[in-house]
C-alpha positions as CSV (number, residue, x, y, z in Angstrom):
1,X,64.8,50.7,161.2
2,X,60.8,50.3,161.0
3,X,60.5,53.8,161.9
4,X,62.2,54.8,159.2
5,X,60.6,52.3,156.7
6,X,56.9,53.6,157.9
7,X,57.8,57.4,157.0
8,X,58.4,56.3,153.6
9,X,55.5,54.2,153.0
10,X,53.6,57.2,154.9
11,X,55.5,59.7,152.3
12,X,54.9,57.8,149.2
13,X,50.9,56.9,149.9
14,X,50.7,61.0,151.1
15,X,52.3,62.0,147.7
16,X,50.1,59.5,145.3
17,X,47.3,61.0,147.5
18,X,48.1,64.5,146.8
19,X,48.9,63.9,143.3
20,X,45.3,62.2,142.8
21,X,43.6,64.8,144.1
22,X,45.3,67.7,142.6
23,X,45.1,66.3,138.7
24,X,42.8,68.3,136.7
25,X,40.9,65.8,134.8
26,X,40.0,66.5,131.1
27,X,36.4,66.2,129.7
28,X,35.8,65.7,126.2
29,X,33.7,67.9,124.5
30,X,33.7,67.1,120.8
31,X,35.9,65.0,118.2
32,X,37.4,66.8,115.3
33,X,37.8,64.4,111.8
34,X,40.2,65.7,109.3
35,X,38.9,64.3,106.1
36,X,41.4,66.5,104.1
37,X,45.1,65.9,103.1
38,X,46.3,68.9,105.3
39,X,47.2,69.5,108.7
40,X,44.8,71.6,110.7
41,X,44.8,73.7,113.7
42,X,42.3,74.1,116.2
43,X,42.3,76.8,118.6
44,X,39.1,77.3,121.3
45,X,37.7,80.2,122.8
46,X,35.9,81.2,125.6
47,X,35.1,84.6,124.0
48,X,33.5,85.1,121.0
49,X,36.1,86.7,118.5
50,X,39.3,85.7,118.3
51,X,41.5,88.5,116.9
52,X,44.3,88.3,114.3
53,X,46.6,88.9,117.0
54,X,46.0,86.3,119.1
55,X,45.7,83.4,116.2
56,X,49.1,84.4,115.0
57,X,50.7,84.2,118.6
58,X,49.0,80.6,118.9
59,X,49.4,79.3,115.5
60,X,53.1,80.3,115.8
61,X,54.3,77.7,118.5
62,X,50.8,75.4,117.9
63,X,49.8,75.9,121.3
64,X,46.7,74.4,121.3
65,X,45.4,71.4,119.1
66,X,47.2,70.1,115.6
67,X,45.3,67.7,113.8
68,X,46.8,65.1,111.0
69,X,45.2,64.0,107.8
70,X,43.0,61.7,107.8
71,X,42.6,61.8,111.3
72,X,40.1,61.7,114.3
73,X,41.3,64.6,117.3
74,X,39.2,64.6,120.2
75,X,38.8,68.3,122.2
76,X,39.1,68.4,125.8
77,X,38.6,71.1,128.4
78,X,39.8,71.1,132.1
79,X,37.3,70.0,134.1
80,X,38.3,73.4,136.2
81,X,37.6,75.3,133.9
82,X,34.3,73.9,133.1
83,X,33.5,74.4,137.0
84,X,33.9,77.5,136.9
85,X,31.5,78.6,133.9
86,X,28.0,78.3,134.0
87,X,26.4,75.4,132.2
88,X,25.1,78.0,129.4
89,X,28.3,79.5,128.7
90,X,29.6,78.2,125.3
91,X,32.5,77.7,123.9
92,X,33.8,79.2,120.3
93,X,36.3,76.5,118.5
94,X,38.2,77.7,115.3
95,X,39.5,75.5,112.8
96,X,42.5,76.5,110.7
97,X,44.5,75.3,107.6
98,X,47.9,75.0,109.1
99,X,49.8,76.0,105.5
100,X,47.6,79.0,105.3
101,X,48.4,80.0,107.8
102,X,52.2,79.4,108.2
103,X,52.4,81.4,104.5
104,X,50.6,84.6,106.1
105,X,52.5,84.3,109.3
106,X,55.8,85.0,107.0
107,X,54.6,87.7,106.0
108,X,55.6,91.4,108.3
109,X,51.7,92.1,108.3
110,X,49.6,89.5,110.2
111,X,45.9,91.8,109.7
112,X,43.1,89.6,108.1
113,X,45.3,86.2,109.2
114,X,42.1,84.7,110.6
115,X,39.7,85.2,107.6
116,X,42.1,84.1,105.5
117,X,42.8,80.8,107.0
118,X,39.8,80.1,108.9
119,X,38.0,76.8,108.1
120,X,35.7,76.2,110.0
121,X,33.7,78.0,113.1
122,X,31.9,75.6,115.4
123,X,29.8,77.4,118.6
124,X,30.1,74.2,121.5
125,X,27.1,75.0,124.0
126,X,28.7,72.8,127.4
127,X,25.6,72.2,128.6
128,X,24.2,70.7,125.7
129,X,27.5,68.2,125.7
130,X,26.4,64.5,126.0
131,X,27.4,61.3,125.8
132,X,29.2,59.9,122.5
133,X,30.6,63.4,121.9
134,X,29.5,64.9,118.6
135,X,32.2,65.0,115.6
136,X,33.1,67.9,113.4
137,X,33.9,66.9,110.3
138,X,36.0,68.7,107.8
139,X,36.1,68.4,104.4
140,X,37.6,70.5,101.2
């Protein structure tokens, strides 16, 4: 009966182990504030454009960040993939009304969806991240 009670205590502190170890932990790389009385929708980059394409895909199941109004957001990265780019590489974030661009994502046509709704363009340099994160604001 001990033997058996040992395998699970061995099991459970293995798992909790494994499960520490394998977490990817997020790093915070800059705070959006919505000073606005619309939603937003931020969508980041590791490239430099970001084609129509792409923004409708993303903007059409809000895959990456919505932010409320009135609101702080922060923006995190994986730390993995922040290992594996070099501490120049930068990162492009895109800020979006979210009613713009729900009203061009009706439409059959999605060409020009990203001028029309873009807000704001931000260029985040990682390596030039520090401590208290810098905060985007946007305004109307």
């Amino acid at each position: 009966m001990k033997s058996y009670r040992n395998i699970k205590i061995y099991g459970l502190t293995l798992t909790i182990l494994c499960l520490l170890t394998a977490c990817d932990h997020l790093v915070e790389v800059t705070v959006i504030q919505n000073n606005t009385s619309d939603s937003l929708y931020a969508s980041f980059n590791l490239g430099k454009y970001l084609t129509d394409s792409i923004v409708y895909n993303r903007s059409k199941y809000l895959t990456q960040i919505t932010i409320e109004p009135h609101s702080l957001r922060p923006i995190s990265l994986l730390n993995v993939t922040l290992k594996k780019r070099p501490d120049s590489s930068k990162i492009y974030l895109f800020i979006f009304d979210i009613d713009s661009l729900r009203k061009y994502q009706s439409k059959a046509d999605s060409r020009g969806i990203s001028k029309k709704s873009l807000l704001k363009k931000v260029i985040i340099q990682l390596n030039k991240v520090k401590e208290p994160v810098d905060t985007i604001y946007i305004n109307k």
